[in-house]
C-alpha positions in Angstrom: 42.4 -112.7 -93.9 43.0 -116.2 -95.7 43.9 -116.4 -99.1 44.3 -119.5 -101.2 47.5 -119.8 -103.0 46.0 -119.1 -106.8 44.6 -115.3 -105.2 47.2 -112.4 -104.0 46.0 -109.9 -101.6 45.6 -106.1 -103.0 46.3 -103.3 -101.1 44.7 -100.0 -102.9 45.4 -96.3 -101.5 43.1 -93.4 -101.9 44.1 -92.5 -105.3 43.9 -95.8 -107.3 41.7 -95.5 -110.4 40.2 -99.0 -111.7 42.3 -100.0 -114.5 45.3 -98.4 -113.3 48.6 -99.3 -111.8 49.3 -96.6 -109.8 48.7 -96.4 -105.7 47.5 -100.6 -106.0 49.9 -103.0 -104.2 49.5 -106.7 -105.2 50.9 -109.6 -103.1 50.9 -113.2 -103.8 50.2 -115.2 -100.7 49.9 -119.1 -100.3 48.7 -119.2 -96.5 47.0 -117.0 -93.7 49.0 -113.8 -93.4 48.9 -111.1 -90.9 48.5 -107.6 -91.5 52.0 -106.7 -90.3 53.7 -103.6 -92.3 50.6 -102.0 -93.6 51.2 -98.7 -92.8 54.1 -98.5 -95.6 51.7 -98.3 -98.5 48.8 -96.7 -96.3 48.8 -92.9 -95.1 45.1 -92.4 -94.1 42.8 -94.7 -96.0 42.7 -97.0 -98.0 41.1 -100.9 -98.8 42.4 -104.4 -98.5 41.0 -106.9 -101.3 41.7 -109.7 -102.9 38.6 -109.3 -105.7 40.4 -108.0 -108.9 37.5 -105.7 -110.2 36.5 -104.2 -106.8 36.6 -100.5 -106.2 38.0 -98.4 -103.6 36.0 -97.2 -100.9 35.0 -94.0 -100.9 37.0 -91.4 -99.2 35.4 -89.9 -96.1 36.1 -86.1 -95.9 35.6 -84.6 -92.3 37.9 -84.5 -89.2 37.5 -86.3 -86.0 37.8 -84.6 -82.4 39.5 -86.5 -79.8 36.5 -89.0 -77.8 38.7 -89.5 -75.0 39.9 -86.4 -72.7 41.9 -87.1 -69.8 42.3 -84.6 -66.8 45.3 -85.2 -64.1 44.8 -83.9 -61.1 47.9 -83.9 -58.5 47.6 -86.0 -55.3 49.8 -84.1 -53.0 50.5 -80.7 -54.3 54.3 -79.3 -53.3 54.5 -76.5 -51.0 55.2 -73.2 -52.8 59.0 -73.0 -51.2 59.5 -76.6 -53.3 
């Protein structure tokens, strides 16, 4: 993300309402930043702006299952007496 150094970056959670201060995180930034520390003022969702009057997202409600499953299967199994 690059910002000029007259916009800040906002980082909203999944409870902000638009026109409140609560769960909105504003930074001022001059130069291209990284998205380092992020997950301090994000649990699960939330949206990275720097437009003033945008809106959050909307909040997806259904749980994932795992796409990757991994089976491990010995080489060389050890003798019953090991």
């Amino acid at each position: 993300m690059v910002s000029t150094s007259d916009n800040g970056s906002r980082i909203i959670g999944p409870n902000y309402v638009v026109g409140k201060k609560e769960d909105l995180y504003e930074k001022a930034i001059q130069r291209t930043i990284l998205l380092v520390g992020v997950d301090q003022f994000l649990v699960k969702t939330g949206t990275i702006i720097t437009f003033k009057d945008a809106h959050n997202m909307k909040f997806m409600k259904f749980s994932v299952s795992p796409v990757v499953r991994v089976a491990v299967e010995a080489k060389k199994r050890l003798a019953k007496s090991d």
